[in-house]
TISE-720134 format. One record per atom (N, C-alpha, C): residue in three letters; atom name; x, y, z. Coordinates in Angstrom, 3 decimals, decimal comma. Layout:
! TISE-720134
    aa   at          X          Y          Z
   ALA   CA          X          Y          Z
...
***
This chain:
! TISE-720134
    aa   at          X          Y          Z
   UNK    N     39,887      4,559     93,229
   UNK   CA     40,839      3,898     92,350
   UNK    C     40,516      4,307     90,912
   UNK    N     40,972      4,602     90,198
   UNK   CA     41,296      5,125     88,345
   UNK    C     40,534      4,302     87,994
   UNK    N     39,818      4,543     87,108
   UNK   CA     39,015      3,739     86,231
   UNK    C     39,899      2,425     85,505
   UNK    N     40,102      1,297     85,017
   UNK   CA     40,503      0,720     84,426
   UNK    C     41,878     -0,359     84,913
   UNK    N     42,265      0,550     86,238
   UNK   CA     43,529     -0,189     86,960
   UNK    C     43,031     -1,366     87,819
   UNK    N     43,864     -2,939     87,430
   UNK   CA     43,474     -3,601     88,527
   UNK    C     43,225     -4,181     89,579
   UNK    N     42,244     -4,250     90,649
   UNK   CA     41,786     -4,093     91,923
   UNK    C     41,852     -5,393     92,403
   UNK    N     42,347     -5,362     93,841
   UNK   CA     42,658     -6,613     94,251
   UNK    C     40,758     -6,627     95,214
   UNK    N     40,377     -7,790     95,119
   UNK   CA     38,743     -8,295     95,481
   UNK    C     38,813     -9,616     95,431
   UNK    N     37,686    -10,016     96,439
   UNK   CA     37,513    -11,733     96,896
   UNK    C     37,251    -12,402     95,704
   UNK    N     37,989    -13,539     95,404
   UNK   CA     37,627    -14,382     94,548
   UNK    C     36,744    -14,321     94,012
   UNK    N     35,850    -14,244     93,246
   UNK   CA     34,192    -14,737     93,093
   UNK    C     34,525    -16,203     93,006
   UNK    N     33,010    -16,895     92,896
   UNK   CA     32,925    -18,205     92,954
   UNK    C     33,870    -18,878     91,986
   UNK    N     34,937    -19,802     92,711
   UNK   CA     35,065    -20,961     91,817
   UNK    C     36,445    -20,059     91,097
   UNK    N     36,492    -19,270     91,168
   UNK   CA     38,042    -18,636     90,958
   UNK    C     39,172    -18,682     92,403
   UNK    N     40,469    -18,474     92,684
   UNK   CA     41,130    -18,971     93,389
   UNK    C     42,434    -18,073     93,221
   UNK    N     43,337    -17,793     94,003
   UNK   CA     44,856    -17,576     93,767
   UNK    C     45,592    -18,469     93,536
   UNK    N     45,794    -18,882     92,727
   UNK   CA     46,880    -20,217     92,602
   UNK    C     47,883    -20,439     93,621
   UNK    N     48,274    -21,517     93,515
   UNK   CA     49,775    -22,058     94,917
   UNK    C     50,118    -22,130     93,908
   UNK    N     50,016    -22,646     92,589
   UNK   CA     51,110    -22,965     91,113
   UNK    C     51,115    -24,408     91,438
   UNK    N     49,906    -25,295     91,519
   UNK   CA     49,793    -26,652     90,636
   UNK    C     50,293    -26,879     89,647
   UNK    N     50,989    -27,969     89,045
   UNK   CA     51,699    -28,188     88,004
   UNK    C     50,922    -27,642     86,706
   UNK    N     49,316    -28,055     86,897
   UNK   CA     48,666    -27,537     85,199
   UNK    C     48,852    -26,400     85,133
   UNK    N     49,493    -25,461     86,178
   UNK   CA     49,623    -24,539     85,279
   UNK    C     50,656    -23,921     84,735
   UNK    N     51,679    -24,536     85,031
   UNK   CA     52,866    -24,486     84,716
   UNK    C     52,798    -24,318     82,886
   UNK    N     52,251    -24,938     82,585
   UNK   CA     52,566    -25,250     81,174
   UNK    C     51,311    -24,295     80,296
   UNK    N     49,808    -24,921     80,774
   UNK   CA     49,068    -24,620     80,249
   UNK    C     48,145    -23,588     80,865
   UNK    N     47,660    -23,033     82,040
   UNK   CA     47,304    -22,168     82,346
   UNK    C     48,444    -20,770     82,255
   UNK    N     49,299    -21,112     82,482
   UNK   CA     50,337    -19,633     82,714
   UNK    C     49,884    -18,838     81,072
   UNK    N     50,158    -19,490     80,391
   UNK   CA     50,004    -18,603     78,996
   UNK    C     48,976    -18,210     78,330
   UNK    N     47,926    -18,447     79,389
   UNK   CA     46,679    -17,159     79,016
   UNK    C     47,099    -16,105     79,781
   UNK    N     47,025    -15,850     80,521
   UNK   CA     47,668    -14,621     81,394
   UNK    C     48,496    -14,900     82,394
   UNK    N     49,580    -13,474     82,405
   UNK   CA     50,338    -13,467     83,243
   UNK    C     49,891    -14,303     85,247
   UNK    N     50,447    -14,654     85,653
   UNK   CA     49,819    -14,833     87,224
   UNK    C     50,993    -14,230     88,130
   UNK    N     50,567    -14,705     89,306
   UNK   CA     51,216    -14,296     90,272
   UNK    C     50,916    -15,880     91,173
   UNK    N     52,200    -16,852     91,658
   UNK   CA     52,051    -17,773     92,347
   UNK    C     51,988    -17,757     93,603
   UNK    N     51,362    -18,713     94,226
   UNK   CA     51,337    -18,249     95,628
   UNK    C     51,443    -19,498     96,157
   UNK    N     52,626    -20,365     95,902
   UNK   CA     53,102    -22,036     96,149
   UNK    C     52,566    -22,027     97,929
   UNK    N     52,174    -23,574     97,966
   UNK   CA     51,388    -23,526     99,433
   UNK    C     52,302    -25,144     99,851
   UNK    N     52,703    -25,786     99,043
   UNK   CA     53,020    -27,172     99,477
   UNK    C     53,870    -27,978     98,504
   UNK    N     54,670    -28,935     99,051
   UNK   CA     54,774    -29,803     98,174
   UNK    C     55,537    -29,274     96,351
   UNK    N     55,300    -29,964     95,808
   UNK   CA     55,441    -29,630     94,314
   UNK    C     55,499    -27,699     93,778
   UNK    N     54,814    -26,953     94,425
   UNK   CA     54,106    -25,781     93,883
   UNK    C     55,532    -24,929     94,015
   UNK    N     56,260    -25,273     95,000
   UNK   CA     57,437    -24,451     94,822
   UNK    C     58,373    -24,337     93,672
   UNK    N     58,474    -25,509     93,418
   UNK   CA     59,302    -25,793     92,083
   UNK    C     58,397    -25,330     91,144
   UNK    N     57,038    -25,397     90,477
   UNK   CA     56,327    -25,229     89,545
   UNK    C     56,410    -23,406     89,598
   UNK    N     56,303    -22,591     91,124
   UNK   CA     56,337    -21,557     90,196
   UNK    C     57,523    -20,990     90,284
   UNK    N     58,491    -21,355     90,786
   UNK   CA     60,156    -20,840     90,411
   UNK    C     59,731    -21,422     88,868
   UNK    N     59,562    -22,330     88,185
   UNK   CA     59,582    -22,539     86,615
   UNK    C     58,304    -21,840     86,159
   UNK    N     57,261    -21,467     86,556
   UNK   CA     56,730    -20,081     86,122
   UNK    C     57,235    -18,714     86,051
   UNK    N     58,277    -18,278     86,956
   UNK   CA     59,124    -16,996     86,450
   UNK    C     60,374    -17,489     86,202
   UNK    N     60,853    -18,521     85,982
   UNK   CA     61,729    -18,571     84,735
   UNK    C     61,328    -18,526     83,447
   UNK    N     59,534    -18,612     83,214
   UNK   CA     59,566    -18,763     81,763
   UNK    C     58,835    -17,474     81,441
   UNK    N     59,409    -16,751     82,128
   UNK   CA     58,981    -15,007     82,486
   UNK    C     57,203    -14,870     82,158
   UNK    N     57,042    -15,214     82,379
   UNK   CA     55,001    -15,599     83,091
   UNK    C     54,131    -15,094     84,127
   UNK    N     55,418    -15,098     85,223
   UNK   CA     54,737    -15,182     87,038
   UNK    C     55,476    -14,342     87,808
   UNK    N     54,927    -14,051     88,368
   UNK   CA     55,819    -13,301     89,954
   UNK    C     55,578    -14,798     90,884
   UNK    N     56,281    -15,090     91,852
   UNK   CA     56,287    -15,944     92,983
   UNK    C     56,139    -14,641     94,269
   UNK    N     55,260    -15,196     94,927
   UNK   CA     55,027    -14,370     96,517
   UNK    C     54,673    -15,631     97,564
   UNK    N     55,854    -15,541     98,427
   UNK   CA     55,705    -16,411     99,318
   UNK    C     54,473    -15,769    100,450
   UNK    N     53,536    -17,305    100,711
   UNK   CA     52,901    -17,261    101,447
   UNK    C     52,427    -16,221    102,686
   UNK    N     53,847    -16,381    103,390
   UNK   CA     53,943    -15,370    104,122
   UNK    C     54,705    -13,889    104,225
   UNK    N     54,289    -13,573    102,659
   UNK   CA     54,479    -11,931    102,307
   UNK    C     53,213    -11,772    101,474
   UNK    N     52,361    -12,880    101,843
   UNK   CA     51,460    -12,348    100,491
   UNK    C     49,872    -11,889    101,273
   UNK    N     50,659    -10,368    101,433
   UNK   CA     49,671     -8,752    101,453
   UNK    C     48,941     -8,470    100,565
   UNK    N     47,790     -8,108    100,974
   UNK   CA     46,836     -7,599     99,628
   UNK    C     47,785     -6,311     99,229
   UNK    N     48,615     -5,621     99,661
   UNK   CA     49,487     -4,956     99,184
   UNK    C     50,208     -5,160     98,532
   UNK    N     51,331     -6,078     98,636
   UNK   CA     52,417     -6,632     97,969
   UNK    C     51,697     -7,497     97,010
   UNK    N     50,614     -8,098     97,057
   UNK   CA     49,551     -8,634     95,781
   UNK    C     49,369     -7,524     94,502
   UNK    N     48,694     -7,002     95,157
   UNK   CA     48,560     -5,768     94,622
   UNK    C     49,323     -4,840     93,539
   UNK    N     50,653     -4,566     94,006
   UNK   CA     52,033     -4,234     93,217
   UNK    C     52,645     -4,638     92,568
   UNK    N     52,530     -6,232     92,728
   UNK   CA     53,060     -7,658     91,877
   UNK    C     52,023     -7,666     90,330
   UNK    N     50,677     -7,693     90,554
   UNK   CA     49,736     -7,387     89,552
   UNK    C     49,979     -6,228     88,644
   UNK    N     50,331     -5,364     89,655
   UNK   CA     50,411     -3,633     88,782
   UNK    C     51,709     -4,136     87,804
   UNK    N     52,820     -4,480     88,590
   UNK   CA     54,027     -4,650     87,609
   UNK    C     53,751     -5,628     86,585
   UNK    N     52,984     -6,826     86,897
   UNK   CA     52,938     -8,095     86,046
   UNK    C     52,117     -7,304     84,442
   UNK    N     50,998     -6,839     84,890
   UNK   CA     50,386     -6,497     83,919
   UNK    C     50,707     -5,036     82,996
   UNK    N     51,680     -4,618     83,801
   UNK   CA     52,431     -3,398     83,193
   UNK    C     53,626     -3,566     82,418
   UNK    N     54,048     -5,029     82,351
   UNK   CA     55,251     -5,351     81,887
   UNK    C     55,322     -5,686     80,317
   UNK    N     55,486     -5,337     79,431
   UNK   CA     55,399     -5,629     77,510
   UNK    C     56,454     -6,794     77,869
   UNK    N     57,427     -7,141     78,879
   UNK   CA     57,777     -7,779     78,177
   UNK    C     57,161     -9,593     78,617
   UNK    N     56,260     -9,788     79,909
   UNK   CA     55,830    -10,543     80,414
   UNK    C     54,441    -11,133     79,381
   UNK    N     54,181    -10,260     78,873
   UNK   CA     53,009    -10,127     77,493
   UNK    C     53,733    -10,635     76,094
   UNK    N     54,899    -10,219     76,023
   UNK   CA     54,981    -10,688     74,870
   UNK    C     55,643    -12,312     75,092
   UNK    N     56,425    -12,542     76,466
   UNK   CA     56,631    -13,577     76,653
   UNK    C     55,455    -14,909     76,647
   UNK    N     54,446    -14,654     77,630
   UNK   CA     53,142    -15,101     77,464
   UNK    C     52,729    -15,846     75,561
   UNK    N     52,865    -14,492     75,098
   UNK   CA     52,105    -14,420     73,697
   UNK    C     53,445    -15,360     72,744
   UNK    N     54,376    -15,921     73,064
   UNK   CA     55,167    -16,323     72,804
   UNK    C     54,994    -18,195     73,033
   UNK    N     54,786    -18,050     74,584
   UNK   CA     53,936    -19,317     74,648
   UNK    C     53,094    -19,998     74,439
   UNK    N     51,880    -19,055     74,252
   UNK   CA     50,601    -19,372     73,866
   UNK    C     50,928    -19,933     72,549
   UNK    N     51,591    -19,225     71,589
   UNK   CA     51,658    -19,793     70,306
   UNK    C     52,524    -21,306     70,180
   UNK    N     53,586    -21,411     70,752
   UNK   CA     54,429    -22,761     70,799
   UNK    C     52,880    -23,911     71,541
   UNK    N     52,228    -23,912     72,505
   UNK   CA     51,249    -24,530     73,241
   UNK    C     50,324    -24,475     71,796
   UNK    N     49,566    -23,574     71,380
   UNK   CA     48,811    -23,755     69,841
   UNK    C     49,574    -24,779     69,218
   UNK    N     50,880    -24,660     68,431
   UNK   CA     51,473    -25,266     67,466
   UNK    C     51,588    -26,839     67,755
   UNK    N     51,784    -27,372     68,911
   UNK   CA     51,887    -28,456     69,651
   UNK    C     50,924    -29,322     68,988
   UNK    N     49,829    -28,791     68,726
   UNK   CA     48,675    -29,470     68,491
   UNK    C     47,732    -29,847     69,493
   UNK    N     47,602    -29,751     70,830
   UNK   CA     46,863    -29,944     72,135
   UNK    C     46,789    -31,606     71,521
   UNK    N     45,479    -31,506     72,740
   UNK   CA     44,804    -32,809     72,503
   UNK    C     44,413    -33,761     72,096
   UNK    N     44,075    -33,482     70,313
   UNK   CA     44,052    -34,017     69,091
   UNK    C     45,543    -34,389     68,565
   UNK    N     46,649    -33,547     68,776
   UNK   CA     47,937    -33,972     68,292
   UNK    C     48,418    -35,113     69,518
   UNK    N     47,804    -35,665     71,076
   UNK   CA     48,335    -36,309     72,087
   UNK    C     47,719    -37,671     71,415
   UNK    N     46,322    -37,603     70,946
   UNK   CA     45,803    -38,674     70,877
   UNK    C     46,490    -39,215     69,503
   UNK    N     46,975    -38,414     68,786
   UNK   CA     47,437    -39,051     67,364
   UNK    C     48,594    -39,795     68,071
   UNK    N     49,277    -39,134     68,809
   UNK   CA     50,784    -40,034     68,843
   UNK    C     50,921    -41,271     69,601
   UNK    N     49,838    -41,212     70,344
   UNK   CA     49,305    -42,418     71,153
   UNK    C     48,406    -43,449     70,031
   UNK    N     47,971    -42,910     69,666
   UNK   CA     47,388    -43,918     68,449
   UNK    C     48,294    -44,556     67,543
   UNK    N     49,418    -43,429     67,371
   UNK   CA     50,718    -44,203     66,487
   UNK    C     51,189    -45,337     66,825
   UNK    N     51,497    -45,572     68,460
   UNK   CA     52,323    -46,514     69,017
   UNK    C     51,736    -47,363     69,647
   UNK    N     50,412    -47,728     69,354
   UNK   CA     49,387    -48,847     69,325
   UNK    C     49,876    -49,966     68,334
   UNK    N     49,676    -51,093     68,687
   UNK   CA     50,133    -51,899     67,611
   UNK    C     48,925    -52,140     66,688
***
């Protein structure tokens, strides 16, 4: 394999393929592109709204080949425009204020 292209390999520890849990809908997707791999429940809807917010490939369960993995990655990470979409989010998620801006507004409506 080419130096630098990336290789599909077992998890290491404590890393995972996503099904597309809701956290990441919002806040994991916009560090990097993914690829969903919905397993149940909720995850279907979360990553149909991960490639609507041009982020994700969706691969159903049962197409998901270390091949067709594989090609989904090559395109995801080959795509300027999935990157600039990403880099688009990341910044609106920055501006938000995270955590410190949740606790202010909750503190507002304290009596």
């Amino acid at each position: 394999m080419p130096a630098g292209q990336p290789r599909l390999t077992r998890p290491a520890p404590g890393e995972r393929l996503p099904g597309a849990p809701v956290r990441s809908t919002r806040g994991q997707c916009v560090l990097v592109p993914m690829i969903a791999v919905p397993q149940a429940v909720d995850q279907f809807d979360n990553a149909d709204r991960l490639v609507e917010l041009g982020v994700a490939r969706r691969v159903d369960t049962a197409e998901a080949t270390a091949g067709l993995l594989r090609r989904t990655l090559l395109e995801l990470t080959s795509d300027p425009a999935v990157a600039r979409r990403a880099a688009e989010l990341r910044a609106e998620v920055r501006a938000e204020g995270g955590a410190g801006r949740a606790a202010d507004v909750v503190e507002s409506l304290l009596p």
